[in-house]
KEKE-3310 file (N, C-alpha, C; in steps of 0.2 Angstrom, whole numbers, plus 5000, padded with zeros to 4 digits):
npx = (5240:5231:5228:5215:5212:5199:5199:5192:5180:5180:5173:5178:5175:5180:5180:5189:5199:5197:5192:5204:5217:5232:5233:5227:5225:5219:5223:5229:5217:5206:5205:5206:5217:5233:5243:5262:5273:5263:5256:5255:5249:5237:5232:5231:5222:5211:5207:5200:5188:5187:5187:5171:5168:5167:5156:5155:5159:5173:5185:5194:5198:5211:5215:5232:5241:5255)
npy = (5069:5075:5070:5076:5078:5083:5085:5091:5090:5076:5060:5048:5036:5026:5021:5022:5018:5005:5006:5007:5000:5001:5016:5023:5026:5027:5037:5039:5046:5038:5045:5050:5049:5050:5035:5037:5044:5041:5052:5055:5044:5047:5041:5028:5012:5008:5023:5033:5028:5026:5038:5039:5033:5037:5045:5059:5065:5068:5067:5072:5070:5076:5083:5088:5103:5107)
npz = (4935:4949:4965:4979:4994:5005:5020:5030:5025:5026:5035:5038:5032:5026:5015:5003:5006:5007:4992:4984:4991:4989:4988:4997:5015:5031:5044:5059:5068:5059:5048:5029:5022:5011:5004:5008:4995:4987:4983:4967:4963:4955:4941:4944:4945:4952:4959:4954:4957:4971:4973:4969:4978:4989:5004:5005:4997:4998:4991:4976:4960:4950:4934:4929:4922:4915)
capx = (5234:5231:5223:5215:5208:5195:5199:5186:5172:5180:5170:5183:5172:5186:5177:5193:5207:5194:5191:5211:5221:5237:5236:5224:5225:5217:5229:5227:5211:5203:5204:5206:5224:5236:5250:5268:5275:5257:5253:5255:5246:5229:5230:5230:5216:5203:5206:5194:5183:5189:5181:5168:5164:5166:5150:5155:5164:5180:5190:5193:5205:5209:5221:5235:5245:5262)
capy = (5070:5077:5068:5081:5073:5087:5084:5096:5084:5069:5058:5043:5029:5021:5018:5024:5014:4998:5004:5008:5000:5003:5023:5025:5023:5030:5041:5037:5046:5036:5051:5047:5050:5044:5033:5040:5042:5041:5058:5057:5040:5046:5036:5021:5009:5011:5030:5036:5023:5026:5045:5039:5028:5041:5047:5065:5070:5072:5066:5073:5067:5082:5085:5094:5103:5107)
capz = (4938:4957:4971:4984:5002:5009:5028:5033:5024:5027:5039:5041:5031:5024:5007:4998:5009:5004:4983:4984:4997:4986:4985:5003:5020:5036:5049:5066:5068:5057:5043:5025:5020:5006:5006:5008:4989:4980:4980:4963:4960:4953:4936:4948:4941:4957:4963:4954:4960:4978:4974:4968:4985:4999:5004:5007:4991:5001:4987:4970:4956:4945:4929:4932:4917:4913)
cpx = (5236:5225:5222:5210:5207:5194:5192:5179:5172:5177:5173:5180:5174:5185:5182:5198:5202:5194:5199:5214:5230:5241:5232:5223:5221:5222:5226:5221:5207:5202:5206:5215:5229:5242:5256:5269:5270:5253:5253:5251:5238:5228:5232:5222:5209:5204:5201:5186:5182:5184:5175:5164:5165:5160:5150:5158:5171:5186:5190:5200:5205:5215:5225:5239:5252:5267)
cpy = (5071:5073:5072:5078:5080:5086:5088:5093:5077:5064:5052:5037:5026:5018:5019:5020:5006:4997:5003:5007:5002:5011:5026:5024:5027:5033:5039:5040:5045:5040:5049:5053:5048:5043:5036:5040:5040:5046:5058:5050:5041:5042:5028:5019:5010:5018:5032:5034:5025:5032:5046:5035:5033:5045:5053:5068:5073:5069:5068:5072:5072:5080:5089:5096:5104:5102)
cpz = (4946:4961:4977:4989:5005:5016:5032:5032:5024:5034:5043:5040:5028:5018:5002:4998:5005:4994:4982:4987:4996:4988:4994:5008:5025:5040:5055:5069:5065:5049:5035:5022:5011:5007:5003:5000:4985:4978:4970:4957:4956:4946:4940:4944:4945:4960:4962:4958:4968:4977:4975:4975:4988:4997:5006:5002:4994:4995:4979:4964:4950:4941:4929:4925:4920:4912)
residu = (UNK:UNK:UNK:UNK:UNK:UNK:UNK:UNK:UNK:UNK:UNK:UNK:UNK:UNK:UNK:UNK:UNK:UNK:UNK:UNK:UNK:UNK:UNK:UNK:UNK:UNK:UNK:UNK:UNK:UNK:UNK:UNK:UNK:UNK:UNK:UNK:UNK:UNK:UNK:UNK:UNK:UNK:UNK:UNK:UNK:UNK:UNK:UNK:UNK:UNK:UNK:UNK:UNK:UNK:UNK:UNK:UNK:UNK:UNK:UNK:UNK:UNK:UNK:UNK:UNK:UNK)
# end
């Protein structure tokens, strides 16, 4: 699975760093980020959660093959 953070409609309300504090942080401008090394954490137990909390749909947790 792929974690994708739309910086363009991110607003910086921190609802994902709070569902997920494990996989999401804020970057110094407040911007909704993910931590070093969990790009690849989307079967994390709250991510999806986290997506489901931002109020801008700037987060989307997709399946990825191969």
């Amino acid at each position: 699975m792929h974690i994708d953070i739309d910086k363009d409609l991110c607003i910086g309300a921190g609802q994902c760093a709070l569902a997920a504090p494990d996989v999401f942080t804020q970057d110094d401008d407040g911007y909704s980020t993910l931590l070093p090394g969990r790009e690849d954490a989307a079967g994390a137990p709250m991510v999806r959660e986290a997506a489901r909390a931002c109020p801008v749909g700037a987060i989307s947790v997709k399946e990825t093959t191969g």
